[in-house]
C-alpha positions, 0 to 999 in steps of 0.5 A, a space after each residue: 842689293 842683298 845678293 851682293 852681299 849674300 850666296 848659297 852653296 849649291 852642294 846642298 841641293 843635288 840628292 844624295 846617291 851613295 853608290 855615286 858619291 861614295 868616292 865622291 871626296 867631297 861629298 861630305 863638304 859641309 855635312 853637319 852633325 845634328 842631334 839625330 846623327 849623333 843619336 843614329 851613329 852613338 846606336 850603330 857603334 853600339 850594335 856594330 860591334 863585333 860581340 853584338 848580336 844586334 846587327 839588323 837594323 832600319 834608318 825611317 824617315 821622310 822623304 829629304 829629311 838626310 837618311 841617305 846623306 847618313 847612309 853615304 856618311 856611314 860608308 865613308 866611316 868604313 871606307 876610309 881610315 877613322 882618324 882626325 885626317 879623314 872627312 868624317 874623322 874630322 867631322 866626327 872630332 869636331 862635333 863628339 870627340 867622344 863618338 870617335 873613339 867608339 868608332 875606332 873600335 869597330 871592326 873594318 867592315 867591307 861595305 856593299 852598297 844596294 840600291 832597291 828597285 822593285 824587284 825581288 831582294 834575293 836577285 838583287 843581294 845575289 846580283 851585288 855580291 857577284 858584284 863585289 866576289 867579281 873584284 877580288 882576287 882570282 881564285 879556284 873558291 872566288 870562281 867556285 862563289 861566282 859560279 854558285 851565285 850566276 846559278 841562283 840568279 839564272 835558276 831564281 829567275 826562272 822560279 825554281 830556287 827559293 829565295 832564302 838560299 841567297 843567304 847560304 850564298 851570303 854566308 859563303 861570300 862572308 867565309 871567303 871575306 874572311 880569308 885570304 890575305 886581304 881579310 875583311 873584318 866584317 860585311 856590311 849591307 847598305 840598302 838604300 830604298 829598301 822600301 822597293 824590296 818591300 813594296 815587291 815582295 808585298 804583292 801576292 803575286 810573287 814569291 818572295 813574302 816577309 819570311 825571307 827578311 825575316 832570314 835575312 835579319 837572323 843571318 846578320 844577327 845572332 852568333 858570329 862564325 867567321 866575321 860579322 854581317 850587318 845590314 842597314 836598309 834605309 826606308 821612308 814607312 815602317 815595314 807594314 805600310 808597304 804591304 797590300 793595303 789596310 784589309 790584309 791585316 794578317 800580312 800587316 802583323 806579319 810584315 810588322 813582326 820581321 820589322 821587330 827584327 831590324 833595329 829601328 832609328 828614326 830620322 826626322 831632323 828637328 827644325 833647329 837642325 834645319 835653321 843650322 842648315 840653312 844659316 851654314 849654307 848661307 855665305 854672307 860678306 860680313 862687312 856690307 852686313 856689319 854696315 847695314 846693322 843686320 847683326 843687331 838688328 837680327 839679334 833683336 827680332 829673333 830675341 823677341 821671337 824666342 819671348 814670343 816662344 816661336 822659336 827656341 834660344 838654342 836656335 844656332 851653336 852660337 845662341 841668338 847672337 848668330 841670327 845674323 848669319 839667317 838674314 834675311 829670313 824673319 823669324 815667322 817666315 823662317 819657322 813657316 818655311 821650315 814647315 811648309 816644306 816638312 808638309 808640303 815638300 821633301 824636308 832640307 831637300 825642298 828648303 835648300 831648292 827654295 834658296 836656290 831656285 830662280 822663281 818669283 817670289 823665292 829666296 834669290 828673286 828677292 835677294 836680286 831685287 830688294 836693298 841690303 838694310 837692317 829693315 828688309 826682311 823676306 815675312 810670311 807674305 813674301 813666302 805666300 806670294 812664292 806659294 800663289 806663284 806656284 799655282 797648285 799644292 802638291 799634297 793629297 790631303 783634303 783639308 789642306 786643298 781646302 784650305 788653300 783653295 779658300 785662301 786663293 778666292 779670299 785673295 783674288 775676290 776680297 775688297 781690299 785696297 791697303 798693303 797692310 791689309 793684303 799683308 795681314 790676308 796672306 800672313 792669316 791664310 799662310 799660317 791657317 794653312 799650315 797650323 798647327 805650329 809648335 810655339 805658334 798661335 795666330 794671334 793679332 799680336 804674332 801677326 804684328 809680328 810677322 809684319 812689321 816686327 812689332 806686337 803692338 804694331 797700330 797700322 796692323 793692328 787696325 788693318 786687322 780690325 777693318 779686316 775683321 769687320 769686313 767678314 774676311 778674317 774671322 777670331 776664335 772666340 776660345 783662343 782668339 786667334 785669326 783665321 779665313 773662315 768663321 770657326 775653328 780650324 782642324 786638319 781632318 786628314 790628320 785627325 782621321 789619319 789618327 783614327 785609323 791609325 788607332 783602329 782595328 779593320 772590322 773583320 765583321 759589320 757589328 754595330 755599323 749595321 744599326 747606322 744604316 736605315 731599319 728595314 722596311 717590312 717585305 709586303 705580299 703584294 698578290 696575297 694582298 690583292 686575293 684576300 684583302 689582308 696586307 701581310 709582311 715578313 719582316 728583315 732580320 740581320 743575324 751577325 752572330 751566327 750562335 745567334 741563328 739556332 735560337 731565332 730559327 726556334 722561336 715562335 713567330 710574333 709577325 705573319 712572316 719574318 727573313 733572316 739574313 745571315 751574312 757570311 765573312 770572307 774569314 767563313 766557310 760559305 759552303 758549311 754555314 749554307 748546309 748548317 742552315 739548310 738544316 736549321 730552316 727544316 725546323 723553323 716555323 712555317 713563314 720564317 725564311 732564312 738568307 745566306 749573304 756573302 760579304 767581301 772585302 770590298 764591303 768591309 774596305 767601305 766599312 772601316 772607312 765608314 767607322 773610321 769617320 764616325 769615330 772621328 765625328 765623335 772623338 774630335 772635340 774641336 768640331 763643335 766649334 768649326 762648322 766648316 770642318 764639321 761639314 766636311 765630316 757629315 758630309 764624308 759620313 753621309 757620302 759613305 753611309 749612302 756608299 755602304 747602303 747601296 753596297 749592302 741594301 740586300 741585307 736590309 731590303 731582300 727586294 733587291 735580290 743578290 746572287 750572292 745569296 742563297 735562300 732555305 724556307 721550310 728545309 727547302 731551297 728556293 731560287 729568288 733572284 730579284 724581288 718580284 720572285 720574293 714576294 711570289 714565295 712569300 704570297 705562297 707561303 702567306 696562302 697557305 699559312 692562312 689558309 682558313 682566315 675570312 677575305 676582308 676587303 677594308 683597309 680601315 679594320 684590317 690592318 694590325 694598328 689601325 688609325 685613330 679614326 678607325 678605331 673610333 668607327 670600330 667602336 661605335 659599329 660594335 656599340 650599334 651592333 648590341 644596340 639597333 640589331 634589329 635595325 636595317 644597316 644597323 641604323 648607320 646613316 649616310 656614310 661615316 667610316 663604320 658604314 663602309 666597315 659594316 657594308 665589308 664586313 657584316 653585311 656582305 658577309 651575310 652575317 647581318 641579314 634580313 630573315 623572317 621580316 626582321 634584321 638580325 645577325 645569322 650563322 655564316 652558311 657552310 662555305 662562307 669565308 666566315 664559316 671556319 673561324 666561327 665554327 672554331 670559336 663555337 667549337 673553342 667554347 663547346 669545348 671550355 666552356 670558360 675562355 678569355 677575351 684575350 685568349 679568342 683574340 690570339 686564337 685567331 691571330 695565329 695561322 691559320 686563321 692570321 685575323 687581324 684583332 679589329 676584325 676578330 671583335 667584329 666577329 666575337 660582337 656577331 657571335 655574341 648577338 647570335 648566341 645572347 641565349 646560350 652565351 654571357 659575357 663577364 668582365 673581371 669574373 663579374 657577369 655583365 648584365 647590361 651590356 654598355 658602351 664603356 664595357 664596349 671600350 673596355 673590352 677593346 683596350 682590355 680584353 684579357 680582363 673579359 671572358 665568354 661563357 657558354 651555357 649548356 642548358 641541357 645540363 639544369 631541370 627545366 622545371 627549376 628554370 620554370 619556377 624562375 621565369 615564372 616569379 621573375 615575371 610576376 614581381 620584376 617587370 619587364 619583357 616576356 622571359 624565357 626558361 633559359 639561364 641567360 634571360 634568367 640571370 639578366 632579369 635576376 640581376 637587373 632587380 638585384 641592381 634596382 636595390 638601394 645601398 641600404 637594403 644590400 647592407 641592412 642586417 635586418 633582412 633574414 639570414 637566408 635573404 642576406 646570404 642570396 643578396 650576397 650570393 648575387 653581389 659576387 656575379 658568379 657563373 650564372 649556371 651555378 647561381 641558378 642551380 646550387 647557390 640561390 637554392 642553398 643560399 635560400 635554404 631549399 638545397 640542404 648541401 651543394 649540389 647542381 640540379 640535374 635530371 636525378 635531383 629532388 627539389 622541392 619546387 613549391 618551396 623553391 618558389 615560395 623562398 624566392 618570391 619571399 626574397 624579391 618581397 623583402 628586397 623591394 620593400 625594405 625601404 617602406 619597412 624602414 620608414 616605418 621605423 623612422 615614424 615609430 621613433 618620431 612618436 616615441 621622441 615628440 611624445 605621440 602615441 600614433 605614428 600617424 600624428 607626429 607630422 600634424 603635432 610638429 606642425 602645431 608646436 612650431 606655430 608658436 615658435 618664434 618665426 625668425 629660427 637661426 639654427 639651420 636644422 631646427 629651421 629646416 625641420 620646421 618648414 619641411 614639416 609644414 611643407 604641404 607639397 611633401 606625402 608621408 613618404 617624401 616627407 619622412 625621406 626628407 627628414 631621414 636626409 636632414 637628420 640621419 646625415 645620408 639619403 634614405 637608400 644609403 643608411 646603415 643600421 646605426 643610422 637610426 640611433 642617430 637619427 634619434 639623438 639628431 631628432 631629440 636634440 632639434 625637437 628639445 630647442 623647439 620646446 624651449 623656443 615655443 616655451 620662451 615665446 609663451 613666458 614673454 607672451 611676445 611675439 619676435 620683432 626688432 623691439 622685443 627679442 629677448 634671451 633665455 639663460 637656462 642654469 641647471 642645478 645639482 638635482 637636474 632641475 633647470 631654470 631660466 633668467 630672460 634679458 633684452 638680447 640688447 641691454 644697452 642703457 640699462 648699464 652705465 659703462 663705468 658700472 660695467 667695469 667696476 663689476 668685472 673690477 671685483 669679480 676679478 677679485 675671486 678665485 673662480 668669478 665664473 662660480 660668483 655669476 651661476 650662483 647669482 644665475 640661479 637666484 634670479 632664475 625661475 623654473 621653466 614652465 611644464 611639459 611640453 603637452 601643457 606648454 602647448 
């Protein structure tokens, strides 16, 4: 068996205890100097000196990683004489002969060694100096020394000394080391477990704080009086980390700041240290280990480990040759167990418990039961199976218990039956568990490796194929390696570790805020329920309190608005509590303002919370692994709720808070839960909207209303313009406008029977509708001129508070009620005829329409007379009234009866020109009526409204405005009178009368198949005997003039003409043509005139069958383009012939006819 062959020294597994081992002679047996104790005792012998000023200083590491097994060798140093006969003099020599000689140099210290408890450090350093003065000598000044101390003791016990004098004590104990016979050199403190002084004097309860050990280092540095003191503490954490928690942040500076004044050494010993270690504490018989072949075979698999790059070739002293003094520790299992125990257990200390324990599965169960041989190697799945035997993993990092929670059910739940396989298992899960390791992926290749000691191991490497078929080892597509579940693995509690590490505690909420659910507008439910109108306050957090001044002032956009104003613990809660007070006594009336305290309890929950955010934006490799990624969405949604809960009264006042104080108006008021808040908030709703009408619909009153609502609201406008005088405005059945109209119009009274007749009403004195409409008749009165938009917002501020969809019901009615006194105008134009999409305009732009009211009492009523009256007798229409509206309407529904051509013609008079262009620009009407269409028609000789003192000549007024409604009618019967003059004067007629009859006569010679398309059209058109003299000349006017009759412009006529001459000059020549053949058109007998103009103007003809083939023999044909082809100009050769062959064209047109 292996154990017969192998042993472990057991001196490396009892903890160090300086104060005991100190006399201890062989205590040091086996100590061994590692890089870090040489880099720890090459600082000390350089600060130790006695010119050093730098003589504080702190050893940090882990738990068993060798700091106090240093610390006990340091005292030894001092203790004993430094030379090549004493332990650590030899131990020195035979690892840095150099180190040596430094130490010889330092001064002989007297070393006093302290255990910390949690107790308070100035009671402790007093107790051991009394300790160490108690065996001196006896004399009157060691008396007088004891005497002082046992007075501090007794008097700091009771509270009534400070700490800091034990170090006038300190200093009186270090003169009186100084003399006498036996004269120390120096003083040194060594304080194991100084953290226990720390961890005391970290509670605020006590007394004691960071400024004593601050003292304590500037007593044991800085200029030497009598003889050096030094002081070495020995923690496992930084200075910081033993204070009250992550929230104190002022004392965690202040802690780190007394840290600077200790020199830090860092003991962390490497895992080369660790393996030299184990191979030292490992006695082995060499000759059973030379018969087995362990030295070669050990040679070879950690050979091949340091080419794989899990281990380093400068493993042992001796290089990868000793490998045989780690047997039987495999290489792979070896570097896990380093690291387990680094992760999970206390360094050297727990990995020399491992080789000496005799439980199952560790280092002596399988040496006792396992044959010594050159193949028997303790592999990762051994060390799993040590790991399951334990049962639980003593570590409080989540993903870790995570982790090895999955790799015990993989374990006790997955169907595998081969060894390789179940060894592949706990290889994969034991190396997933502790990764990430330095120069270790988990590739199928190291898990070859680790198993049967080859990478390209087949029975392995097929065990991991089914393995990974059967979904019980997953590879990551990114680097290939194995592991128990389907991702990527990242320790979480290391990367948050890392994040907090890297984040400053949020002293203010900030934008962790903006993570939390918006905040729902507060409802005033009993205001509500009394008026019918659904009013909100919305929630505002203000982090900033620079920000309150400038919200507190701004005008209020909502019916009502809350300002939360939180208060830090680093705040004065009473001063920003007045300070807002102040501020809410000039806020708008609606606007409330809260005070919030927030604790440290908040922000502990806070920083937790940004801390995983952080994390769950930063980690790249959470992309790739879902189980990690879900772990961190769920830890931020477990908080994020948590945070909530904790802060819901910030962004929900419903809830209430009694760590809130509430101002509206200059006024405290008392709201303890949210019943009590919306009570205040229907108050201050009541009397802010106090003049705004009760509308019981939630289709219409509301701020955004649905798609369906918005549709029902336009077409109930649309009827009330329409069907006013129709009952229920001729709604049937029930669509959504009908509930809207019954709501409010009818119940209202705003649309009401009277006379026999419906029409909309005045709302009485009294009625919920009274104020608002009087305000808008007032608004009018008063402008005159207002806007759209203008009404709308009106009455959207308080203390009216109408929703807009109710506010153009209400504009509708008026508007119907005022049609005499009232016009609308939409982009400075008047409106006339009031239509749906003006309707749909007005809803979505109602900044681009405005009201305007009519004073009637301001125009002579005699000049409104005059217009009724000619308005009457030439623009049909219903009976008129003398009132600027009625007027301007019936003025404008002529004016837009007017075809394009009369607007634009120039040969209108000047004086018509200038009205017609006076009415395109739809003007004010009051100005129309009573300065611009008189001085536009030359009545007014100057700009000037007709009043009560003006003098106006009606009968002319009347006269110029019954020639303008003549002339705009009849332009177009003008204008075709001019069409038929022109007509005579191209065909040659002189009665404009006979030009239809002598067309139609002329083109009853033409031949009847006519391709030309406008001759032809001219043609039938003409004999068309459907069409009067007025179609037929309109038709002709299209056909000719290129445009409709109603569109022509002035020049229209000249093209008229040539269009006219051109059509009419082909038909001649037809008519002519047909004459000189005396035939009639027919497939047989088509011919072709070529007409040839010569130098006098004078024009022939020659006349050819349209088909001459046969007549020329092809060949004929091609010697006739051969030889004109030979001239200069062949077409000069064809018109001379063309013209010798011609003859004259037959007479005029009159003799053709």
């Amino acid at each position: 068996m292996i154990k017969d062959a192998l042993s472990v020294r057991s001196r490396y597994v009892r903890a160090v205890n300086i104060g005991r081992d100190l006399n201890d002679a062989n205590a040091l047996d086996g100590y061994l100097m590692t890089d870090t104790v040489r880099h720890a005792l090459a600082r000390l012998c350089q600060g130790l000196v006695a010119s050093s000023s730098q003589r504080a200083w702190r050893i940090t590491g882990s738990y068993g990683s060798g700091k106090s097994a240093f610390g006990l060798f340091l005292a030894n140093l001092f203790t004993h004489p430094v030379n090549k006969r004493s332990a650590v003099g030899r131990l020195i020599d035979e690892d840095s002969p150099e180190l040596l000689a430094s130490a010889k140099k330092l001064p002989r210290y007297e070393v006093i060694v302290i255990t910390g408890t949690r107790s308070d450090a100035s009671v402790a350093l007093a107790n051991v100096l009394l300790e160490h003065v108690n065996q001196r000598r006896s004399s009157p000044t060691q008396k007088q020394l004891i005497r002082r101390l046992n007075t501090f003791i007794t008097a700091r016990e009771k509270g009534r000394k400070a700490p800091a004098a034990v170090l006038g004590l300190l200093a009186e104990v270090r003169t009186y080391l100084a003399s006498g016979v036996n004269a120390a050199e120096g003083l040194l403190l060594l304080v194991d477990e100084m953290g226990r002084w720390l961890e005391y004097a970290a509670d605020p309860e006590t007394d004691i704080d960071a400024s004593f050990f601050q003292a304590l280092a500037e007593e044991c540095g800085g200029r030497v009086r009598d003889i050096p003191v030094a002081i070495v503490g020995i923690l496992h954490q930084r200075f910081e980390d033993y204070t009250a928690g992550r929230r104190d942040k002022r004392s965690g500076l202040e802690w780190a700041k007394v840290a600077e004044r200790f020199e830090d050494i860092t003991f962390a010993q490497s895992f080369e240290s660790t393996a030299r270690l184990v191979a030292q504490a490992m006695e082995s018989d060499a000759n059973a280990y030379k018969r087995a072949g362990i030295g070669p075979r050990a040679t070879a698999l950690y050979t091949q480990a340091v080419k794989l790059g899990a281990l380093e070739s400068s493993l042992l002293p001796g290089g990868i040759s000793e490998a045989g003094r780690l047997y039987p520790f495999h290489p792979m299992a070896l570097a896990s167990a380093v690291a387990l125990f680094r992760r999970f257990g206390q360094n050297e200390r727990s990995t020399f418990s491992f080789l000496l324990a005799s439980e199952p599965f560790a280092l002596q169960d399988f040496i006792g039961r396992r044959r010594l041989t050159a193949d028997t190697w303790y592999r990762v799945h051994d060390l799993c199976d040590w790991m399951l035997a334990q049962g639980s993993l003593r570590t409080l990092d989540e993903d870790r218990l995570k982790r090895w929670a999955l790799l015990q059910e993989v374990l006790r739940a997955a169907p595998v039956y081969e060894e390789a396989e179940v060894q592949c298992l706990k290889t994969v899960g034991l190396l997933n568990l502790l990764e990430p390791q330095s120069g270790i992926t988990i590739t199928a290749e190291f898990v070859a490796f680790a198993v049967a000691d080859q990478v390209n191991a087949k029975h392995v490497l097929d065990a991991i194929a089914k393995l990974v078929q059967k979904s019980l080892l997953y590879v990551r597509p990114a680097t290939q390696e194995l592991c128990l579940w389907p991702q990527s693995s990242v320790d979480v509690a290391s990367e948050l570790a890392r994040v907090r590490k890297a984040t400053t505690p949020l002293t203010r909420l900030g934008n962790l805020i903006d993570l939390l659910p918006s905040p729902r507008p507060m409802v005033a439910h009993r205001h509500y329920l009394t008026t019918g109108t659904l009013r909100t306050a919305y929630v505002q957090l203000v982090e900033d309190l620079k920000d309150v001044p400038k919200l507190v002032s701004t005008p209020l956009n909502s019916d009502g608005e809350i300002l939360v104003v939180p208060c830090y613990p680093d705040q004065d809660y009473k001063a920003i509590a007045k300070r807002l007070e102040k501020l809410s006594a000039s806020a708008p009336e609606g606007r409330l303002l809260a005070l919030r305290r927030i604790t440290e309890d908040d922000l502990e929950l806070a920083d937790e919370l940004s801390a995983w955010n952080r994390l769950e934006r930063e980690c790249a490799d959470l992309r790739v692994d879902t189980y990690a990624r879900n772990e961190v969405r769920q830890s931020v949604h477990r908080l994020t709720s948590a945070l909530v809960h904790r802060l819901a009264d910030l962004r929900s006042p419903t809830q209430g808070s009694r760590d809130a104080s509430w101002w509206h108006s200059g006024a405290a008021l008392e709201i303890a839960d949210g019943r009590e808040l919306n009570r205040q908030l229907s108050l201050i709703f009541d009397h802010r909207f106090a003049q705004a009408p009760k509308v019981r619909n939630e289709l219409i009153n509301r701020s955004v209303v649905s798609t369906a609502a918005a549709a029902a609201r336009q077409r109930l406008l649309e009827r009330m313009f329409s069907h006013e005088h129709v009952e229920d405005l001729g709604i049937e059945q029930t669509p959504p406008e009908k509930a809207i109209y019954l709501s409010v119009l009818k119940d209202s009274g705003l649309h009401t029977i009277r006379g026999g007749e419906w029409s909309f009403q005045s709302p009485a004195p009294g009625s919920d509708w009274h104020l608002a409409w009087a305000a808008l008749h007032e608004m009018l009165e008063e402008k005159g001129l207002i806007s759209a938009k203008d009404v709308l917002t009106h009455f959207a501020a308080p203390p009216f508070g109408m929703r807009e969809s109710v506010a153009l019901l209400l504009i509708g009615a008026f508007l119907c009620v005022q049609r005499h006194n009232v016009i609308l105008r939409e982009r400075g134009t008047y409106i006339t005829q009031l239509e749906d999409s003006h309707i749909a305009r007005l809803i979505k732009r109602p900044e681009t329409f405005e009201l305007h009211m009519v004073h009637a009492q301001s125009t002579t009523l005699a000049a409104l007379e005059v217009y009724r009256d000619v308005l009457s007798a030439q623009v049909p229409g219903d009976d008129l009234t003398a009132t600027v509206p009625e007027l301007t309407r019936r003025l404008y529904d002529w004016y837009l009866s007017l075809p394009e051509h009369t607007l634009n013609t120039t040969h209108l008079d000047v004086t018509h020109r200038a009205a017609l262009a006076l009415l395109g620009k739809s003007g004010d009407p009051v100005e129309l009526l009573t300065v611009g269409l008189p001085l536009a028609l030359g009545v007014l000789k100057q700009a000037q409204p007709i009043d009560a003192g003006s003098k106006l000549n009606l009968q002319l007024l009347r006269s110029r405005l019954e020639a303008l409604l003549r002339a705009g009618s009849d332009r177009l019967n003008v204008l075709r009178a001019d069409i038929l003059k022109v007509m005579a004067e191209e065909v040659g007629v002189r009665d404009p009368a006979a030009v239809r009859s002598h067309v139609v006569a002329l083109a009853d010679k033409a031949q009847d198949e006519v391709v030309d398309y406008a001759l032809k059209a001219f043609i039938h058109r003409s004999g068309d005997g459907q069409r009067n003299e007025a179609q037929w000349v309109d038709s002709l006017a299209s056909l000719l003039g290129g445009r409709s009759l109603e569109t022509w412009h002035d020049d229209t006529l000249l093209r008229f003409r040539a269009e006219l001459r051109r059509v009419y000059t082909l038909l001649t020549r037809v008519v002519a043509l047909a004459k000189l053949t005396g035939k009639r058109s027919g497939p047989d007998h088509t011919v072709v005139a070529v007409h040839v103009v010569d130098q006098k103007g004078q024009e022939r003809f020659v006349t050819v069958p349209a088909d001459a083939n046969g007549l020329m023999p092809a060949e004929q044909m091609d010697d006739l383009r051969a030889a004109l082809g030979q001239f200069p100009v062949p077409a000069y050769v064809l018109a001379r012939l063309l013209l010798e062959y011609s003859v004259q064209l037959p007479g005029t047109p009159e003799e053709a006819a």
